[in-house]
Biopython code that builds the backbone (N, CA, C, O; Angstrom):
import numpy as np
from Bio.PDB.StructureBuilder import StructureBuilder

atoms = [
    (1, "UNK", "N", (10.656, 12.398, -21.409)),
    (1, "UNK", "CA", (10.964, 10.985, -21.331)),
    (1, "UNK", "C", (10.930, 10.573, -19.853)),
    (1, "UNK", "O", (11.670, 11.051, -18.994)),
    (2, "UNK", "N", (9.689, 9.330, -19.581)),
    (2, "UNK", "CA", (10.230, 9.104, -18.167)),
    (2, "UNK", "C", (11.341, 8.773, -17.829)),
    (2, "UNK", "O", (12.111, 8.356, -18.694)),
    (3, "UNK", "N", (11.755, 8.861, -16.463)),
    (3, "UNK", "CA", (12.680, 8.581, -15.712)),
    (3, "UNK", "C", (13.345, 6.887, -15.687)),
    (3, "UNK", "O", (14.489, 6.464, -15.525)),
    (4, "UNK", "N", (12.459, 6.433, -15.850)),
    (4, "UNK", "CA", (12.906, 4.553, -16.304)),
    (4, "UNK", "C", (13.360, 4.442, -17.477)),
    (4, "UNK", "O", (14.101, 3.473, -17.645)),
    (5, "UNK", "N", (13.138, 5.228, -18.523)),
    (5, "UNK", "CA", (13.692, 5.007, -20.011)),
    (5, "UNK", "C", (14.957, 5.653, -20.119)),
    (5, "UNK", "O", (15.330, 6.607, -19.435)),
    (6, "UNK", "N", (15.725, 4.957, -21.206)),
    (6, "UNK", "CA", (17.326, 4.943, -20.999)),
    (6, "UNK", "C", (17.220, 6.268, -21.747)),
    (6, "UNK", "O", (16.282, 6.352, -22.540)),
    (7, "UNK", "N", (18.218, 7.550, -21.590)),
    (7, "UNK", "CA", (18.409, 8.632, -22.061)),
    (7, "UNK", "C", (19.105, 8.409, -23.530)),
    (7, "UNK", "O", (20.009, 7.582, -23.648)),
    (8, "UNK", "N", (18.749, 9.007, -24.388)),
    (8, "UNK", "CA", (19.296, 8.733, -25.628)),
    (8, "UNK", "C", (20.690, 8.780, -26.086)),
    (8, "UNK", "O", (21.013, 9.963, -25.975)),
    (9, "UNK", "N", (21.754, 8.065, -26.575)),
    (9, "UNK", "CA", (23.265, 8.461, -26.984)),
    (9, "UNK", "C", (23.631, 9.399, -28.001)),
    (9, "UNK", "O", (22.622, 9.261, -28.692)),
    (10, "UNK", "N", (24.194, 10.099, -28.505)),
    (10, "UNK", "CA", (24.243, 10.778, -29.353)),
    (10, "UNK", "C", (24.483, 10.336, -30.824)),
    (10, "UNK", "O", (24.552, 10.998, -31.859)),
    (11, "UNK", "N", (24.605, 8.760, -30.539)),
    (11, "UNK", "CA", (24.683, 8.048, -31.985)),
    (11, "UNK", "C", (23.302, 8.302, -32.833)),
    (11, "UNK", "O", (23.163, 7.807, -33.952)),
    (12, "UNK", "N", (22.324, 9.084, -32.238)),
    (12, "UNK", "CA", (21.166, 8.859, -33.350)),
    (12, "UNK", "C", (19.934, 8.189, -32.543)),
    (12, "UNK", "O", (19.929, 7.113, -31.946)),
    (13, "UNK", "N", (18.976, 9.057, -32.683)),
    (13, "UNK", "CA", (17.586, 8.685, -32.236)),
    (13, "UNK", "C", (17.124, 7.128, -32.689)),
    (13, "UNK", "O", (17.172, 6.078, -32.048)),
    (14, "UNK", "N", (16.810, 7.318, -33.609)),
    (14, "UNK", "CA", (16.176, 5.750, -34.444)),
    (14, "UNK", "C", (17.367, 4.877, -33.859)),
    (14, "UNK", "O", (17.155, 4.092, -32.934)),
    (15, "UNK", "N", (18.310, 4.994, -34.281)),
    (15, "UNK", "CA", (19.109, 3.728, -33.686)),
    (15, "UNK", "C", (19.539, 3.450, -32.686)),
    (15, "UNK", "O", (20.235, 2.451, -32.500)),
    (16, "UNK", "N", (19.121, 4.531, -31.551)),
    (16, "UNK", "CA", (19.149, 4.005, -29.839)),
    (16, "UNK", "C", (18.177, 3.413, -30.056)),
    (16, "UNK", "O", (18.158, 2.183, -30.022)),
    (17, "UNK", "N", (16.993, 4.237, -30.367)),
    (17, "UNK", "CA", (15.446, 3.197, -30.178)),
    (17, "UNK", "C", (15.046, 2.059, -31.086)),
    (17, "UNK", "O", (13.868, 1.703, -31.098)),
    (18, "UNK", "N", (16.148, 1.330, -32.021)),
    (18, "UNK", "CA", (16.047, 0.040, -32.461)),
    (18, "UNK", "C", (16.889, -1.190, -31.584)),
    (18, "UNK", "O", (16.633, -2.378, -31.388)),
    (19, "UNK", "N", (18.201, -0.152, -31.091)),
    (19, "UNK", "CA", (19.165, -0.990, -30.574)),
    (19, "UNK", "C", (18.212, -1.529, -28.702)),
    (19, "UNK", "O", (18.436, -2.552, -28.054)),
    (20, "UNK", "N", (17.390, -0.590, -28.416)),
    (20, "UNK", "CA", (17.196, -0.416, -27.597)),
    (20, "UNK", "C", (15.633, -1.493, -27.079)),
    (20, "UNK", "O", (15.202, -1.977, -26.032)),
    (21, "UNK", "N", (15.258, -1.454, -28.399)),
    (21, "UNK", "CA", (14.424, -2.196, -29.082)),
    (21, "UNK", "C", (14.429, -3.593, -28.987)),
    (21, "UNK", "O", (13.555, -4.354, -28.570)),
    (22, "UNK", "N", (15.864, -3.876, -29.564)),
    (22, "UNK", "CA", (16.403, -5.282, -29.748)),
    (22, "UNK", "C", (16.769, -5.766, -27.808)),
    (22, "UNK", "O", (16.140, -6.635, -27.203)),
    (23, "UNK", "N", (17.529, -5.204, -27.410)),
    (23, "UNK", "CA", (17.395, -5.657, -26.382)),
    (23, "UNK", "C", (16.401, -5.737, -25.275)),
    (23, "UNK", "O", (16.720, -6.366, -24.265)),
    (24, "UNK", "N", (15.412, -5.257, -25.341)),
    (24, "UNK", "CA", (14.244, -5.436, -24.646)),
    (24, "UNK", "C", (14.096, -6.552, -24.932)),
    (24, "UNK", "O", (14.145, -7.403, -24.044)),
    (25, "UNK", "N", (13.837, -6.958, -26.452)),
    (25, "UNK", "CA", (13.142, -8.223, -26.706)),
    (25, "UNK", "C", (14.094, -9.637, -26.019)),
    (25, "UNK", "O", (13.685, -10.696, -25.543)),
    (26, "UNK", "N", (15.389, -9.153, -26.198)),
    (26, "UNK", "CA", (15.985, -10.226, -25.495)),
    (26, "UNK", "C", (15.698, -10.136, -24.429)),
    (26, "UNK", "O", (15.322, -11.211, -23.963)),
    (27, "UNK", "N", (15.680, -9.060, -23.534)),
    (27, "UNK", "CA", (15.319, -9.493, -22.034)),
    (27, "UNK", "C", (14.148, -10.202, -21.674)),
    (27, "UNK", "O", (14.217, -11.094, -20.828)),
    (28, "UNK", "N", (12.458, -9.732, -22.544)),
    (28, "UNK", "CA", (11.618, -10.337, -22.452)),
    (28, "UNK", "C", (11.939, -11.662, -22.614)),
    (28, "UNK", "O", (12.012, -12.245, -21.533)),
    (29, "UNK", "N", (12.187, -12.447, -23.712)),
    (29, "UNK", "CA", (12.557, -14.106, -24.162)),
    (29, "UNK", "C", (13.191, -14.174, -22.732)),
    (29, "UNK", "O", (12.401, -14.990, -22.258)),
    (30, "UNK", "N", (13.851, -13.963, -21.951)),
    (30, "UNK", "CA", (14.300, -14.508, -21.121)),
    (30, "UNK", "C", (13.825, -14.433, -19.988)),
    (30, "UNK", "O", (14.162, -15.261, -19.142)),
    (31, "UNK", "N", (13.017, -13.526, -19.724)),
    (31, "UNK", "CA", (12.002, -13.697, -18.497)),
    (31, "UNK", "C", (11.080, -14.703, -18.998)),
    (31, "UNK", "O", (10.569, -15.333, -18.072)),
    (32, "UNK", "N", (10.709, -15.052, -20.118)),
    (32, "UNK", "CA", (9.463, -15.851, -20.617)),
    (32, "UNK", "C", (9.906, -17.181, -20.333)),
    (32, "UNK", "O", (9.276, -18.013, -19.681)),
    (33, "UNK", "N", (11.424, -17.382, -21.049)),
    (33, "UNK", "CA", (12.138, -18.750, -20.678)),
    (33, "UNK", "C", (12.284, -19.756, -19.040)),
    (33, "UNK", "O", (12.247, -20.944, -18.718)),
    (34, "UNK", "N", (12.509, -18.060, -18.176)),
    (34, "UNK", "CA", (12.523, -18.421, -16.709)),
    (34, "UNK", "C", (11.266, -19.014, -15.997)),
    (34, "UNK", "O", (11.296, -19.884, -15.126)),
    (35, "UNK", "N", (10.083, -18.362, -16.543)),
    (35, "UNK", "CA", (9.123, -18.317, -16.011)),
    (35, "UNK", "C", (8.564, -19.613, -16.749)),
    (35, "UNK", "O", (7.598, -20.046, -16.120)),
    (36, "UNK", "N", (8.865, -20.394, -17.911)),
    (36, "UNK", "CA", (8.747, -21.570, -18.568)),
    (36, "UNK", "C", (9.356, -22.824, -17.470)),
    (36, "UNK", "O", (8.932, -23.809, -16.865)),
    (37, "UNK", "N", (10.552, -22.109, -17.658)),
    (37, "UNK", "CA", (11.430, -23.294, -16.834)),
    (37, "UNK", "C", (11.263, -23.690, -14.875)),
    (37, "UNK", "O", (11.621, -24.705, -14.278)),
    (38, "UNK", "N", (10.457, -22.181, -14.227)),
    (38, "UNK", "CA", (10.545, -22.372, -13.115)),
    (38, "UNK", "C", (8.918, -22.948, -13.169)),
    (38, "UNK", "O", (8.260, -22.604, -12.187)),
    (39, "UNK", "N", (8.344, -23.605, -13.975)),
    (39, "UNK", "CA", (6.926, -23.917, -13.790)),
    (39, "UNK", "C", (7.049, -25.595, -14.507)),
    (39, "UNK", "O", (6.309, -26.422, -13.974)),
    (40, "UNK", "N", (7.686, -25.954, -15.335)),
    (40, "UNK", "CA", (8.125, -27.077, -14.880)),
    (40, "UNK", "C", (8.206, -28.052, -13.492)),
    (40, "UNK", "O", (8.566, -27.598, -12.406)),
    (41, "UNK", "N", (7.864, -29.286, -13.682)),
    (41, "UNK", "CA", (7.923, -30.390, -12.902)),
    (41, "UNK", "C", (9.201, -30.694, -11.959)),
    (41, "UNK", "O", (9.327, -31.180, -10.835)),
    (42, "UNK", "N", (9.960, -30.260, -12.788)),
    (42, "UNK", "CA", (11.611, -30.698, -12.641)),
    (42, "UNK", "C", (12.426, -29.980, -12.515)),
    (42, "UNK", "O", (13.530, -30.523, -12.550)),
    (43, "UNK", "N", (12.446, -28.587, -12.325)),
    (43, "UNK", "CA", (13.058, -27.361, -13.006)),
    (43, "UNK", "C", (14.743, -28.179, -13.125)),
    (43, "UNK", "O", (15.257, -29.030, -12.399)),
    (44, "UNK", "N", (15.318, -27.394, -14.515)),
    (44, "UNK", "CA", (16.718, -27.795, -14.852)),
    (44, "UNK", "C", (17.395, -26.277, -13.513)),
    (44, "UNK", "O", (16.980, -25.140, -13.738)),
    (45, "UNK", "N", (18.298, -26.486, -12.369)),
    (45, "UNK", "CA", (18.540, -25.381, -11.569)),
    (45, "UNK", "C", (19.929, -24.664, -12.704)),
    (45, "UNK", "O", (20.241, -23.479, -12.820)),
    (46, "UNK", "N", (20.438, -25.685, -13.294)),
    (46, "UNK", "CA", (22.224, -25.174, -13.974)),
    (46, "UNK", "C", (20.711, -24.321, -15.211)),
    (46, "UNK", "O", (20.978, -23.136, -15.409)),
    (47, "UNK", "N", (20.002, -24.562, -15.591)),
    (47, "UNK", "CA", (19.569, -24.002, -17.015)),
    (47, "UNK", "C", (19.133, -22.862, -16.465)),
    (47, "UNK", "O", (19.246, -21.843, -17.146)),
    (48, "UNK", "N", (18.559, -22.773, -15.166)),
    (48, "UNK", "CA", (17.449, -21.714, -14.650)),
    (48, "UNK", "C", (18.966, -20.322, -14.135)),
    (48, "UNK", "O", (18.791, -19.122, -14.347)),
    (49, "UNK", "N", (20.054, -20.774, -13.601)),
    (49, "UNK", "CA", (20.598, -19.953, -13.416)),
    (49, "UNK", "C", (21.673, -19.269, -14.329)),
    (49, "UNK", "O", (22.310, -18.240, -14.105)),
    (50, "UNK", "N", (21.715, -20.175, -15.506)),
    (50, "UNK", "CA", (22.227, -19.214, -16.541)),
    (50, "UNK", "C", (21.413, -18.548, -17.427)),
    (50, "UNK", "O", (21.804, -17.894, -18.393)),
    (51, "UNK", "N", (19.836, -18.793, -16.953)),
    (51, "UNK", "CA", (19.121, -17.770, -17.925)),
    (51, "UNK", "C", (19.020, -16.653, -17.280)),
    (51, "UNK", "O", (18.882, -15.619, -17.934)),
    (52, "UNK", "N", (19.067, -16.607, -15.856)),
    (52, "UNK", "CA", (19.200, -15.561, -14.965)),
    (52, "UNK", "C", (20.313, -14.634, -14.812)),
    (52, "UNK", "O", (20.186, -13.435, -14.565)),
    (53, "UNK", "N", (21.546, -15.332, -14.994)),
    (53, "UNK", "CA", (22.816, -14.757, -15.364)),
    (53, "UNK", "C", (22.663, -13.805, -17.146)),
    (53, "UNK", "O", (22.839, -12.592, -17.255)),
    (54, "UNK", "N", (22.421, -14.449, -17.955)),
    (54, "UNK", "CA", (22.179, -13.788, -19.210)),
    (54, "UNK", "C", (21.130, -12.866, -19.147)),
    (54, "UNK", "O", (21.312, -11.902, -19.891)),
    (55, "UNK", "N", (19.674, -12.837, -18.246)),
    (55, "UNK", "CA", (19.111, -11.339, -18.176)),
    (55, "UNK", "C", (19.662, -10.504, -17.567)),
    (55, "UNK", "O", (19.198, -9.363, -17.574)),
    (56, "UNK", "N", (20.813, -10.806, -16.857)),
    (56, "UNK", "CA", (21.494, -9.572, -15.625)),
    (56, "UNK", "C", (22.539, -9.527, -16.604)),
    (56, "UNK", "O", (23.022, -8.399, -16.505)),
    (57, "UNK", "N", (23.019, -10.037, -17.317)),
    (57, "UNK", "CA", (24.163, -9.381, -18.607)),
    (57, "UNK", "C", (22.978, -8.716, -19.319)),
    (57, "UNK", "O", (23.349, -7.549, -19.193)),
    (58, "UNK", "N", (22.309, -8.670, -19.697)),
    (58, "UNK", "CA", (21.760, -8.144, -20.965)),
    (58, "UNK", "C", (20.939, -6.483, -20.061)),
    (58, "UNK", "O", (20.858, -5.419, -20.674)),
    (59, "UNK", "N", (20.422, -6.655, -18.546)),
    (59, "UNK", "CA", (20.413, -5.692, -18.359)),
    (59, "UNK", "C", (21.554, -4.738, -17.904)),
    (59, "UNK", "O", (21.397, -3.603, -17.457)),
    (60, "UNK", "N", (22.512, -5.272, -18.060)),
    (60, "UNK", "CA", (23.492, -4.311, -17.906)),
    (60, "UNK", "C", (24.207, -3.595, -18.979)),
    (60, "UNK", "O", (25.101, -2.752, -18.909)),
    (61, "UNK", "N", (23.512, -4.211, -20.151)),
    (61, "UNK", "CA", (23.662, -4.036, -21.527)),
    (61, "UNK", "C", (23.015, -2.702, -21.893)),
    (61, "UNK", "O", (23.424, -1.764, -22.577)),
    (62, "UNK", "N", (22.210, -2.848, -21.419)),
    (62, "UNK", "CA", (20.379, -1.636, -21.229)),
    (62, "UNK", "C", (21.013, -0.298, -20.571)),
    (62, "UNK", "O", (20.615, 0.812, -20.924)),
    (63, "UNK", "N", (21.890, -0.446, -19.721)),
    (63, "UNK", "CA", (22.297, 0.661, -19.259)),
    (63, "UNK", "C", (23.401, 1.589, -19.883)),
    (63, "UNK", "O", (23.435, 2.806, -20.066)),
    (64, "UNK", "N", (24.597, 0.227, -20.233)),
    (64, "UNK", "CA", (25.570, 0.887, -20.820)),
    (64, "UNK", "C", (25.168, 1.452, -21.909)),
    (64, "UNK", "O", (25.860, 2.464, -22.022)),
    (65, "UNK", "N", (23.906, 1.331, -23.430)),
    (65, "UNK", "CA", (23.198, 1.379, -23.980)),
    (65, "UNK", "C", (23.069, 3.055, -23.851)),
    (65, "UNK", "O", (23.083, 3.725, -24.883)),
    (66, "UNK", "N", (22.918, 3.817, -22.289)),
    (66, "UNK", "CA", (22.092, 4.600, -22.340)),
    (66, "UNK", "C", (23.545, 6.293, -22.306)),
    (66, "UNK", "O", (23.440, 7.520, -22.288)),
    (67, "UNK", "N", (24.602, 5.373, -22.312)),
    (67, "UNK", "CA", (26.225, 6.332, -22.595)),
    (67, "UNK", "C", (26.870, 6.323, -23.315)),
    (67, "UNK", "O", (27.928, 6.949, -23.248)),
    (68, "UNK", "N", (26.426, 5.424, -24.581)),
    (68, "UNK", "CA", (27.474, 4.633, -25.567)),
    (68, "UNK", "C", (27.519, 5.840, -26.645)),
    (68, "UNK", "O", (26.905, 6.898, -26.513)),
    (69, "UNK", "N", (28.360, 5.493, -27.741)),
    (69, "UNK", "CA", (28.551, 6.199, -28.910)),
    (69, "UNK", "C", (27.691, 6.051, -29.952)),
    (69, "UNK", "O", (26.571, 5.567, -29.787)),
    (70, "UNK", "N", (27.962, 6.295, -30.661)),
    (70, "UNK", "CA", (27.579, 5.482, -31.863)),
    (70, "UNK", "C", (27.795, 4.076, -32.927)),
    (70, "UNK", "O", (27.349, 3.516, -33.928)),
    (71, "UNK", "N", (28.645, 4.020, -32.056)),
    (71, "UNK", "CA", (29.640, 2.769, -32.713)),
    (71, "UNK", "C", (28.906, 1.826, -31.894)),
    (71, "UNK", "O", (28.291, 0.905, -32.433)),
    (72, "UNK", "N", (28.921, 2.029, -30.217)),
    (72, "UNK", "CA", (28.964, 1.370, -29.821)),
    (72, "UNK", "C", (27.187, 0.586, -29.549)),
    (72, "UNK", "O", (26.874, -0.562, -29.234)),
    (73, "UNK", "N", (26.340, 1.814, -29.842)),
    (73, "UNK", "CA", (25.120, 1.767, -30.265)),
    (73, "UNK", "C", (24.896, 0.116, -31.049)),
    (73, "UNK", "O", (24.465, -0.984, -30.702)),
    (74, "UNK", "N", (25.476, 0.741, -32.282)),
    (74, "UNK", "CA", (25.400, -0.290, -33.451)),
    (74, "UNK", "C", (25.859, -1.622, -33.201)),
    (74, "UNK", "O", (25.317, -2.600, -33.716)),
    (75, "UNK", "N", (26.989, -1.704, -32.307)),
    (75, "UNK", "CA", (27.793, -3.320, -31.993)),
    (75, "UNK", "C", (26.914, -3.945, -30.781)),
    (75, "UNK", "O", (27.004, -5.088, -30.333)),
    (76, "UNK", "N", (25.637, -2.426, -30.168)),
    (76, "UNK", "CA", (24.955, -3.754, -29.145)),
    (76, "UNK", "C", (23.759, -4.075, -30.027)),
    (76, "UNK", "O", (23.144, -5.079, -29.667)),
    (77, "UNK", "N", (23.320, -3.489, -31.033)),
    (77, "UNK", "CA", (22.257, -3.745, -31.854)),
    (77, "UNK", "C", (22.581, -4.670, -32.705)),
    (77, "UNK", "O", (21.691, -5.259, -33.318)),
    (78, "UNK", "N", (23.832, -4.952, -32.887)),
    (78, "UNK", "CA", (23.642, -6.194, -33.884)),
    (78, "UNK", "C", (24.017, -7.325, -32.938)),
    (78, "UNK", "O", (23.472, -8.407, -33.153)),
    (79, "UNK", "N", (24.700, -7.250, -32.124)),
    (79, "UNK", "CA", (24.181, -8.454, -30.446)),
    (79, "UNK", "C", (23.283, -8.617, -30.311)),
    (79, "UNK", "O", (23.003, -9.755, -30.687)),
    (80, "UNK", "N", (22.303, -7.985, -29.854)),
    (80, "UNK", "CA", (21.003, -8.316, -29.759)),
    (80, "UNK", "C", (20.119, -8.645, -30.481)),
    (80, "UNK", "O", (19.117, -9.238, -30.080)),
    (81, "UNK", "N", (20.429, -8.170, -32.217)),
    (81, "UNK", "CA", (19.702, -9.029, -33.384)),
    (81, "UNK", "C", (19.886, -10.497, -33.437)),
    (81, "UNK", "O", (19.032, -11.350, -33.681)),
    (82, "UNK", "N", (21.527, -10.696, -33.088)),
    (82, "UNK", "CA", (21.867, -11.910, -33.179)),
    (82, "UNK", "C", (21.119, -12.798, -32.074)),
    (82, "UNK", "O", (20.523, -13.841, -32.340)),
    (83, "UNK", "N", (21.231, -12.258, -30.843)),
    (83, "UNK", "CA", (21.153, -12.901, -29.957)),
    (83, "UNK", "C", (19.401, -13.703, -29.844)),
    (83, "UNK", "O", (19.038, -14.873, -29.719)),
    (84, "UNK", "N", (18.750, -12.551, -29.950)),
    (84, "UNK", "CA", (17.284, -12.705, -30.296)),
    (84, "UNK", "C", (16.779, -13.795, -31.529)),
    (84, "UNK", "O", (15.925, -14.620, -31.205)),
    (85, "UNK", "N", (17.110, -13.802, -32.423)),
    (85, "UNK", "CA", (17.317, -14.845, -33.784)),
    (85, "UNK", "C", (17.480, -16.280, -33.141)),
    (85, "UNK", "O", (16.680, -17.215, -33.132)),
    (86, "UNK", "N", (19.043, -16.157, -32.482)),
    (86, "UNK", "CA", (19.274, -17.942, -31.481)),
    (86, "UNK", "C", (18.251, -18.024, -30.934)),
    (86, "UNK", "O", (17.624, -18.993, -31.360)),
    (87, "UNK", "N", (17.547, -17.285, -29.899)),
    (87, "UNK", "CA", (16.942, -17.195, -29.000)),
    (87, "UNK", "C", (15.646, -17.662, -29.441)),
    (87, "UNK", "O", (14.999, -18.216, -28.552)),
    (88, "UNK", "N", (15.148, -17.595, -30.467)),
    (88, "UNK", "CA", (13.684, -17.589, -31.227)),
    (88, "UNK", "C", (13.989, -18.988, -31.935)),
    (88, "UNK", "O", (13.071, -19.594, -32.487)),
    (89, "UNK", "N", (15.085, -19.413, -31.916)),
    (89, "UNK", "CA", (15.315, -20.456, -33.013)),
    (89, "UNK", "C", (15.544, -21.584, -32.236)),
    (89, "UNK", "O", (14.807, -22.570, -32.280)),
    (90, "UNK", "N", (16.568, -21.489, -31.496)),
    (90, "UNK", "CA", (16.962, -22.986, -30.503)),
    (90, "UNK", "C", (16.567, -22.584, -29.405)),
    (90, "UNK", "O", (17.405, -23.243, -28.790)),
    (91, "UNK", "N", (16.041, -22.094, -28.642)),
    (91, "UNK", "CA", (15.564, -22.086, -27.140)),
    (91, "UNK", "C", (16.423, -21.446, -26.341)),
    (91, "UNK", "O", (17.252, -20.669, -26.814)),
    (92, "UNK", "N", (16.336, -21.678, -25.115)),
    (92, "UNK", "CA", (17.801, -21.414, -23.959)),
    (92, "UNK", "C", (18.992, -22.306, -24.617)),
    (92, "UNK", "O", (18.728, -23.167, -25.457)),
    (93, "UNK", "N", (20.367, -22.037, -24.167)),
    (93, "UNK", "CA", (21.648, -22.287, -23.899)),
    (93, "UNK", "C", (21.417, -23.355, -23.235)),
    (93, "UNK", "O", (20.540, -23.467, -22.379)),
    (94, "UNK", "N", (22.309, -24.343, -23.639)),
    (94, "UNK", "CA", (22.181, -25.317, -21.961)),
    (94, "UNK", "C", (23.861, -25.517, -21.967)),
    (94, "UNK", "O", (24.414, -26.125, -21.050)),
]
sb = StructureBuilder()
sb.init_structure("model")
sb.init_model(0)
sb.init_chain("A")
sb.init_seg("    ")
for serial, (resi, resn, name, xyz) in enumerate(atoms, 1):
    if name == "N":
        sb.init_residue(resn, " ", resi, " ")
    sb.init_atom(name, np.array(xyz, "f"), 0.0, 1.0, " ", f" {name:<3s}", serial, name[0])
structure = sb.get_structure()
């Protein structure tokens, strides 16, 4: 496994690499959102810096991700199902 990929928890292969899964995708949506919003005419700065704040939570999510249990596996995987769903559905937070 390279060195950039999060080391697996002992909660279970498949479900690091779904949970792990899920939050990628949130981080992507939110680089996509930034890079939406900083190419704008107008940029919103309060919208641009809480999407920036929520990829630096979510990568810190990615890490803790890479020590967790099994429990704790599962409670960021269904965060990030959730989160991804809003995310796909209503846009950014404002």
């Amino acid at each position: 496994m390279p060195e950039s990929e999060p080391v697996p928890a002992p909660g279970g292969q498949l479900e690091f690499e779904a949970a792990r899964d899920a939050v990628l995708a949130v981080l992507a949506l939110y680089a996509e959102q930034i890079d939406s919003e900083e190419r704008r005419l107008h940029p919103d700065d309060a919208l641009l810096a809480h999407l920036v704040q929520e990829r630096i939570a979510y990568g810190a999510v990615l890490r803790v991700l890479q020590t967790t249990d099994a429990a704790g596996i599962a409670r960021i995987a269904k965060a990030a199902r959730t989160d991804l769903t809003r995310l796909e559905k209503d846009g950014p937070g404002r």
